[in-house]
Steps between C-alpha positions, in 0.01 A plus 500: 500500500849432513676236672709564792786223631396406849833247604828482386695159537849375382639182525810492692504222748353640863850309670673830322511815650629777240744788640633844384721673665626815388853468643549902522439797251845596378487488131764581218241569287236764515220394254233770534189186469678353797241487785521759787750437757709226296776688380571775738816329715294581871485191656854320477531164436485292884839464658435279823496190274463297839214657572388455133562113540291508871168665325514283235504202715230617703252618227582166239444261830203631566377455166604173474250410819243621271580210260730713244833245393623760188612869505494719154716809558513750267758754594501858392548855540650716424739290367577246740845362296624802670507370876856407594329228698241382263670155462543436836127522576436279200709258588329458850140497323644185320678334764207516737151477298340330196550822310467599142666866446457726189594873509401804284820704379636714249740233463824787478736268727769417333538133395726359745244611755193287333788165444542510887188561604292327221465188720243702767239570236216310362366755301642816355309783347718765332308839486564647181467881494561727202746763668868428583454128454807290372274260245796291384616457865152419619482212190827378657366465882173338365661272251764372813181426718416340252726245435511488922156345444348788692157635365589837358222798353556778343233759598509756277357804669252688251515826531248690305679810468814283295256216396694479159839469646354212764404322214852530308648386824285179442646402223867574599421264769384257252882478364600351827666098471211326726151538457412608822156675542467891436144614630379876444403636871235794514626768705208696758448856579254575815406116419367510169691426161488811241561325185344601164274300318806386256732415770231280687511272199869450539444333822260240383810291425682408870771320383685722208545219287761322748440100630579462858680202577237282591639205689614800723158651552420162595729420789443926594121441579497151572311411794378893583292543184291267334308572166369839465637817721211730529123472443173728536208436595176688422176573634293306271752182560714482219885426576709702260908440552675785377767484234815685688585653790390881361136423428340585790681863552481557121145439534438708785391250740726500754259695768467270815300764731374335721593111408653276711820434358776248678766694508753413816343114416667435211702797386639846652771788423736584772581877402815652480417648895475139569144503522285154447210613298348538143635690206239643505554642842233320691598391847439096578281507777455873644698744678593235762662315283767730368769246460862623366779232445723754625389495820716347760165398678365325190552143637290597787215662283464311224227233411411409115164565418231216425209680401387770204523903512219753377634732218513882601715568122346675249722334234746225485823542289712255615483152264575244778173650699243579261519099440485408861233265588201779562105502477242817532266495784173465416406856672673726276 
């Protein structure tokens, strides 16, 4: 009989809780594997930054009373380097909280934009896509962050239907001046990868050939994540940690019917409606609980959640929440 993975644990420190927020979904790109409802330009970015500022306070108090000291936003979109007010709002994240801010983008600012606003960002991760990108200017942006001593990726976006000319834009990337890390990203229709057997084997290498710089991916994860990300655990005992952040979905095993998973504990999407939930879609705690950080009641509504939810997804697609701390319940 085959073994089945009954609890799913990472190792990020429980003081962290771990934020997306897709900022809006107006995009200057229209990438057809782009997931429904991130490209489309229907929900503008938010333009009552005061309000913006309020929620925020609210919702990152509250967490801190349940005993979280350190905020990991990831900002998206859309692309979110398109908000006129973008640096405002991440300017009051680090004024006000113990904050560490990365952000997904195409990375198609010009470079004056990223030497001014270089200083808000922890952690940038340049989406690489294989239509109407500018490669050289997208080695200039990373190899600036760079020397800013910000943590830059490359995610090269692997589409199967242009899989060979993904993989020559690997190696252009490789003629950049810094070493920075270049990491081939599967790409998910309806939630499952459609890869051939060939191109599979080109993702068993992550890292294509490229050495972060390591003191920085010290000082990135210090104190949030110790050791080993993500581990599973079977039903016959046996602890198995995976070896990158694509196993489980490449494997097929990101189906959580049913689990309890802590999503809204340690981690959570706010949408690009302005909804706090999963990825996934899942709502935190019910239909009573339909919390929007757009709301100019939110400060009166919201309270941070202490305790698990049940599952009601059929499968998980999003990488932050398959490795959410989850286990299977014993009935199903």
């Amino acid at each position: 009989m085959k073994r089945k993975i009954i609890k799913i644990t990472n190792n990020v420190s429980p003081n962290v809780f771990r934020l997306e927020w897709v900022v809006g979904n107006l995009c200057n790109r229209k990438c057809w594997y782009c997931f429904p409802g991130a490209n489309e330009g229907t929900y503008p970015f938010p333009s009552d930054i005061e309000l913006i500022k309020k929620n925020f306070t609210t919702m990152f108090d509250s967490y801190k009373e349940n005993g979280i000291d350190t905020f990991e936003i990831l900002l998206t979109g859309g692309e979110p380097t398109l908000w006129k007010e973008f640096p405002e709002v991440l300017n009051f994240f680090k004024e006000n909280y113990n904050v560490v801010i990365r952000t997904l983008t195409n990375g198609y600012k010009k470079l004056d934009w990223w030497k001014e606003n270089a200083k808000f960002f922890d952690h940038v991760e340049i989406s690489v896509h294989n239509e109407n990108s500018d490669i050289d200017h997208i080695i200039s942006v990373a190899d600036y962050l760079f020397e800013s001593k910000t943590m830059v990726v490359a995610n090269v976006l692997m589409d199967p239907k242009n899989f060979d000319v993904c993989k020559d834009i690997v190696e252009k990337l490789k003629t950049s001046k810094h070493p920075w890390p270049i990491i081939t990203k599967t790409v998910f229709f309806e939630g499952i990868p459609d890869y051939t057997e060939e191109q599979s084997l080109y993702f068993k290498g992550t890292l294509k050939h490229r050495l972060p710089d390591i003191e920085q991916v010290k000082t990135f994860f210090k104190g949030r994540i110790e050791g080993n990300r993500y581990q599973v655990t079977y039903d016959d005992g046996e602890i198995f940690v995976v070896p990158n952040d694509r196993w489980i979905a490449l494997e097929k095993l990101n189906h959580f019917y049913g689990w309890e998973c802590n999503l809204g504990v340690e981690a959570m999407q706010i949408t690009s409606e302005g909804i706090l939930t999963g990825g996934c879609g899942q709502q935190l705690h019910g239909s009573d609980h339909h919390y929007n950080i757009l709301d100019p009641d939110f400060s009166n509504k919201f309270k941070a959640p202490k305790n698990p939810i049940t599952c009601k997804q059929i499968t998980c697609g999003c990488t932050t929440e398959i490795h959410i701390n989850k286990s299977k319940l014993n009935n199903i």
